[in-house]
N, C-alpha and C positions, 0 to 999 in steps of 0.2 A: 504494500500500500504506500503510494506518496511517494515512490521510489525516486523520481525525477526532482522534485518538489523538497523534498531533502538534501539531496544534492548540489542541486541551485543555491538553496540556502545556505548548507552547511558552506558554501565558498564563499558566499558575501558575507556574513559571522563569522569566518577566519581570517580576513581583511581588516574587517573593525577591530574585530580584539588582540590585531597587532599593533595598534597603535595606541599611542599611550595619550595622545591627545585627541577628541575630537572636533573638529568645525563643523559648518553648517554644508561648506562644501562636501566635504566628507559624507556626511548623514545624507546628502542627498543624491549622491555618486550609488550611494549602498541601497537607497530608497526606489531609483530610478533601477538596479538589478533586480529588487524586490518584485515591484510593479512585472517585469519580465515575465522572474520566474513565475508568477501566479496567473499571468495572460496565456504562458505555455501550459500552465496545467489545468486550462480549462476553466477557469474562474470566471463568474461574469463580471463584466468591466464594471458596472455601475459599483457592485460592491469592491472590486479591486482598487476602482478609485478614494470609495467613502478611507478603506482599510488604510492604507497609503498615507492617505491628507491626517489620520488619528497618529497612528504613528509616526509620520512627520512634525507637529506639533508636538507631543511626550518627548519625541527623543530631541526636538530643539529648546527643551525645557532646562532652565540655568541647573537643576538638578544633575539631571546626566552630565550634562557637557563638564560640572566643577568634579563628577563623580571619579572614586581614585580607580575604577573602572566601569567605565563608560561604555566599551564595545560590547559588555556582558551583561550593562543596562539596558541597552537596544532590544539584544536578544529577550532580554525577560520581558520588554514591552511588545516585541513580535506575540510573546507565547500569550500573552494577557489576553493582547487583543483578539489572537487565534480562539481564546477558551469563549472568547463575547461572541466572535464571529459564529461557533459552532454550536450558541446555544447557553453560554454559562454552564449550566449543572444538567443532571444525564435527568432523562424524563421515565416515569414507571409506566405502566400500563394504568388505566383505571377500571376497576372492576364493579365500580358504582354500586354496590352492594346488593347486586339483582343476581339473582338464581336464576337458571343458568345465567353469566354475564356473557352477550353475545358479544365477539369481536369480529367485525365485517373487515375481511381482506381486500381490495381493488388493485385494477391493475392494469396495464394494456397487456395484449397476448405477449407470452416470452419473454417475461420478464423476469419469473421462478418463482409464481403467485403459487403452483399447487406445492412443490418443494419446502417452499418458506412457510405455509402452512404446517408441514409437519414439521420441521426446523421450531417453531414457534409453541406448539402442543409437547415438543419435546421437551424445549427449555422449558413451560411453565407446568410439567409432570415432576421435572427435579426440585420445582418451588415446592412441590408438595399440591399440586389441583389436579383436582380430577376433569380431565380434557377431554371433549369429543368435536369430530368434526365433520363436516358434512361440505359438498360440493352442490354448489348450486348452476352448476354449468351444466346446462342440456345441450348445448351446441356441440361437447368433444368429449362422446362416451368414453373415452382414451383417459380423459383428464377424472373422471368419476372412480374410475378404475386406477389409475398412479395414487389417487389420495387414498383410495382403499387397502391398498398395498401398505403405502406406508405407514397408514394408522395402525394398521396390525402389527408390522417391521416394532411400532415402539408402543405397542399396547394401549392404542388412545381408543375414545369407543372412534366407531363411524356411525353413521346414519346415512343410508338410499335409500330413496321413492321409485321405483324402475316404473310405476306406472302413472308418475305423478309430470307433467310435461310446464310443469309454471315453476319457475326459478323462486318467484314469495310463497308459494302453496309447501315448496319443499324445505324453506327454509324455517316457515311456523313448524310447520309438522317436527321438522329435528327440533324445535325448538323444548317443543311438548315434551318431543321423548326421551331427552337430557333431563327434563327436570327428572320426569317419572322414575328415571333411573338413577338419580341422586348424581350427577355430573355436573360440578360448579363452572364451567366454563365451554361456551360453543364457539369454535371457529367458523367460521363463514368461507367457502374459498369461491368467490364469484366467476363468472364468467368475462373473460377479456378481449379485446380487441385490436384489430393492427394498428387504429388507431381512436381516437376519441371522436362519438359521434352519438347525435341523438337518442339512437334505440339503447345503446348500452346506458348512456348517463339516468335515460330513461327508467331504467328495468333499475338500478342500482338504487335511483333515488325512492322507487316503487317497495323496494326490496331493506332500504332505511327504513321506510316509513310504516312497515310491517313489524321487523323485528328488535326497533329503537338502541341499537346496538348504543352498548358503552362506548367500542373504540372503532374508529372506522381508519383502517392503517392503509396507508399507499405502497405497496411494493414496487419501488423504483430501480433499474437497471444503473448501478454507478457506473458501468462503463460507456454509457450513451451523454455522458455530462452535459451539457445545458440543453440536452434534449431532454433529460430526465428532470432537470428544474422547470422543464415548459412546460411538462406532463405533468408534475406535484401542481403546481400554479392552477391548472386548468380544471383537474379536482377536486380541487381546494374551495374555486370560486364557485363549484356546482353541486358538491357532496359536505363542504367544511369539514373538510377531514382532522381526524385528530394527531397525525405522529404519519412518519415514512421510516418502510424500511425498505436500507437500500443493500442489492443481492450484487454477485460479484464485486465485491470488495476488493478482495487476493487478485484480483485481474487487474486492477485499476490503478497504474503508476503515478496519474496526476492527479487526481479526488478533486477535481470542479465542482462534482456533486454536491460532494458535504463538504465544501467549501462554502457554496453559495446558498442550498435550499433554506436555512432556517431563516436567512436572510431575506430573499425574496418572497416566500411563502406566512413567513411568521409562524410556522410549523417546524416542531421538533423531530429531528432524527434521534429512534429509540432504539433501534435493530441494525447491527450490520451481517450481513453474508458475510464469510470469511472460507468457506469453502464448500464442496461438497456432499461433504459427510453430515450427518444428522444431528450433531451436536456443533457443526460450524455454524455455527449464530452465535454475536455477541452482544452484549448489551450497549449501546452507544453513550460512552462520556466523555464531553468535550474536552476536560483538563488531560486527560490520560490521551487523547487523538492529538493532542496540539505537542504534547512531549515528546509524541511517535515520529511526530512533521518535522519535527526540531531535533530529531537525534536523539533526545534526552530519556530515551527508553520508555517502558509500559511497565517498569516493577508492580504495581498491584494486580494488573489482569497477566503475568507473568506467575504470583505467588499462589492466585486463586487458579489456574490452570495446573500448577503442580502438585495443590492440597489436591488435586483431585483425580491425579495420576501415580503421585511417588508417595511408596509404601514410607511412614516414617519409622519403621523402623532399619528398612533399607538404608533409606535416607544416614543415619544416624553411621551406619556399617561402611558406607561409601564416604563419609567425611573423615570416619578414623582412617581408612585406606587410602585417602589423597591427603592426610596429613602424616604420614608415614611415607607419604612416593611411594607406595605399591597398589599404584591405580594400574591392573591390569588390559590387555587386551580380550579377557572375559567379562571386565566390567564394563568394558565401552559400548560392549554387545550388546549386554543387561541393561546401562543408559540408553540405547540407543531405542532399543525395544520401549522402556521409560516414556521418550522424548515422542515416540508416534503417537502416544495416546495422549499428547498436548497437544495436537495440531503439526502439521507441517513446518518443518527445522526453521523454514527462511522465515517466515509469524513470529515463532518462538526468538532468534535471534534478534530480529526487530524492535522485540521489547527489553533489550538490554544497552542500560545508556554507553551510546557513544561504537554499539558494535558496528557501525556501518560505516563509520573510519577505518575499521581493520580489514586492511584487503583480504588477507585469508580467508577471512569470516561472510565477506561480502560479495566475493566471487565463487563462494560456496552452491553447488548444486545438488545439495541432497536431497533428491528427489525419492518417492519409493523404489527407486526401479537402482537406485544408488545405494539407500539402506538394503535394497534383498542383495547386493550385489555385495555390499562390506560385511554384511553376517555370512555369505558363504567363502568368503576369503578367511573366515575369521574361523570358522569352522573347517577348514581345510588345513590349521595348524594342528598341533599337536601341544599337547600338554603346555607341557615345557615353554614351546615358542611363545603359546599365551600368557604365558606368568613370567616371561623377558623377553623382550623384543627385539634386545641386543643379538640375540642369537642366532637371528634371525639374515643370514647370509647370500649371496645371491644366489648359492646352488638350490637353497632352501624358497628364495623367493619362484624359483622357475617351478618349483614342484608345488608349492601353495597356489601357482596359476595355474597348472594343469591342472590340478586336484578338484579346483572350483568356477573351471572354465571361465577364466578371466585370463589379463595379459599380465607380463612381471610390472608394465608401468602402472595396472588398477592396483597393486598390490604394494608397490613404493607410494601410491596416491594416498592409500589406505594407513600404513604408517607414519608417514607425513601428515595428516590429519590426527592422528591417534598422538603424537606429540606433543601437537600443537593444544588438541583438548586437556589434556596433563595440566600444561599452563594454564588452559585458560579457565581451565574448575579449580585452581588451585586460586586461581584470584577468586573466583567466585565464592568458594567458601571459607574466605576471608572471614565474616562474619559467623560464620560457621550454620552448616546445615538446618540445624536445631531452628536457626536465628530464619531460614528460609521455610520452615513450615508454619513458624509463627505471622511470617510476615512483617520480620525484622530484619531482611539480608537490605548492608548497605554495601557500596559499590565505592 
């Protein structure tokens, strides 16, 4: 996420905060790269400019300019404004206290309205509610059947009408039979469009007006960027939507999106996509997105993705192990296996301050197809080889690639990486492990 948009930045805040004075010239050499990077990554201008002229006045404020660091004032005034621009504080769901609470999904076709649905039944099964969901699309018996599946995939109820052809006939009906069945919460997943037009806004506003939903959430495509804020915009003005969530996230290098929609909209972003898997949805908070923009990591959505993957008593075995230096290459296996069930390497690395200055780290492609590829190099060694790496020779390297059909360079790539990890959990658990499941690890 932001991949570009970081970058841009992280080079104009390494400019400023080499200088140990700054002017008005200066702030606005930095100001003028600013404006750039944000026009390249999709941002709409109107807000690029209001954003720009905000922090143009802060940073020519007699404060910064006498401060005994000034360059790293700037940056905290980018991040401020970023948290304003994104929303201030992260927005919940409202469940208005109605039995079942209907949440009505919208969307145009393609967006990953039926997906984000179960995505969404998922995360609020782990809050502890009892979720059902129901498709109200008669146009793509395709789309009635993927939400059926998935409901099942994660134990939500579903509810079909196979002989009911009215999109509001079927959605009172689940309405009913969530209560009856004790189910505090109905998803709605509506029927979408190529693009926005009468009959749909029609049947949607027909479809409000039936089942007086609590939240009426926009599923917006972030990688369509100011198409997807012309699309929040447009059902905003005809549905008053309450919240967007925006899907393909992980795809989306310059974030326009959620750059600009809370902005233009006056509507909060509560959800983001972050992958394809069932539990990739995260909850959207702008202070923790603006640190991500800025380099400065995601420690807290980093500490709650690991409470929820690393055993702590593991946890506790692998910090005496890397404070000893006999972090082996059966542990890295065992981390590695760890680090899948947090989401994909490059997410997880994202959210640790400052890793995307490390070129190692950031021209990393661990992708699955590279994790099934380092567990069977890894598995291809022998005892020994795994508990010292030293020993590890190149007659031994040619035999660990035949063994596990790989070349002897996936297998130097492989070691070379397993190094490099050595150091870079040994900074990590600086703080120590313990301090990482508490949601004390400093950096």
């Amino acid at each position: 996420m932001f991949e570009n948009l970081t970058e841009r930045l992280n080079s104009v805040f390494k400019k400023l905060k080499g200088r140990g004075i700054l002017d008005e010239e200066s702030v606005n050499a930095a100001l003028k790269d600013i404006r750039i990077a944000l026009l390249e990554a999709d941002v709409n201008f109107k807000v690029v400019k209001e954003f720009v002229e905000d922090v143009r006045v802060k940073a020519l404020g007699q404060e910064v300019l006498d401060s005994i660091t000034p360059g790293q004032q700037v940056v905290d005034i980018v991040h401020e404004r970023l948290i304003e621009l994104m929303g201030g504080a992260g927005s919940q769901i409202n469940f208005a206290k109605k039995f079942p609470a209907p949440i009505m999904l919208v969307g145009l076709q393609g967006c990953g309205k039926t997906t984000t649905a179960a995505k969404l039944a998922h995360h609020l099964k782990s809050q502890g509610k009892r979720v059902a969901l129901v498709s109200a699309d008669v146009y793509r018996p395709a789309a009635i059947e993927q939400l059926r599946i998935l409901g099942e995939n994660i134990k939500a109820g579903v509810f079909n009408s196979p002989d009911v052809t009215d999109p509001v006939k079927i959605c009172l009906h689940a309405l009913e039979e969530a209560k009856n069945n004790g189910f505090d919460t109905l998803i709605i997943d509506t029927a979408g469009r190529l693009h926005i037009d009468e009959e749909l806004m029609g049947e949607l506003e027909r479809i409000k007006g039936a089942v007086e939903p609590t939240e009426i959430l926009l599923i917006a495509d972030a990688m369509t960027g100011q198409d997807a804020v012309s699309v929040a915009k447009n059902f905003n003005e005809l549905l008053d939507i309450d919240g967007v969530i925006l899907t393909k996230m992980d795809g989306d290098a310059r974030g326009g999106a959620a750059l600009s929609l809370r902005k233009v909209t006056g509507k909060p972003i509560k959800f983001v996509g972050v992958g394809e898997k069932i539990d990739a949805l995260e909850v959207f908070h702008p202070e923790r997105m603006a640190s991500r923009i800025l380099d400065m990591g995601d420690i807290l959505t980093f500490v709650e993705k690991a409470r929820t993957a690393i055993d702590e008593k593991a946890a506790l075995k692998l910090e005496e192990k890397i404070r000893k230096d006999s972090f082996t290459l059966e542990d890295l296996k065992s981390q590695l296996k760890q680090m899948r069930k947090m989401g994909p390497l490059q997410d997880i690395l994202g959210m640790i301050p400052g890793a995307g200055k490390i070129k190692a780290l950031k021209n990393a492609q661990m992708d699955e197809g590279e994790l099934t590829k380092t567990t069977a190099i890894i598995d291809s060694m022998t005892k020994k080889e795994r508990r010292n790496y030293q020993i590890i020779s190149g007659q031994r390297r040619k035999r660990i690639a035949g063994g596990s059909g790989t070349t002897v360079q996936d297998v130097n790539r492989v070691l070379k990486n397993y190094i490099q990890m050595r150091k870079m959990m040994k900074k990590l658990t600086k703080g120590g492990m313990k301090s990482l499941m508490r949601g004390n690890l400093s950096f």
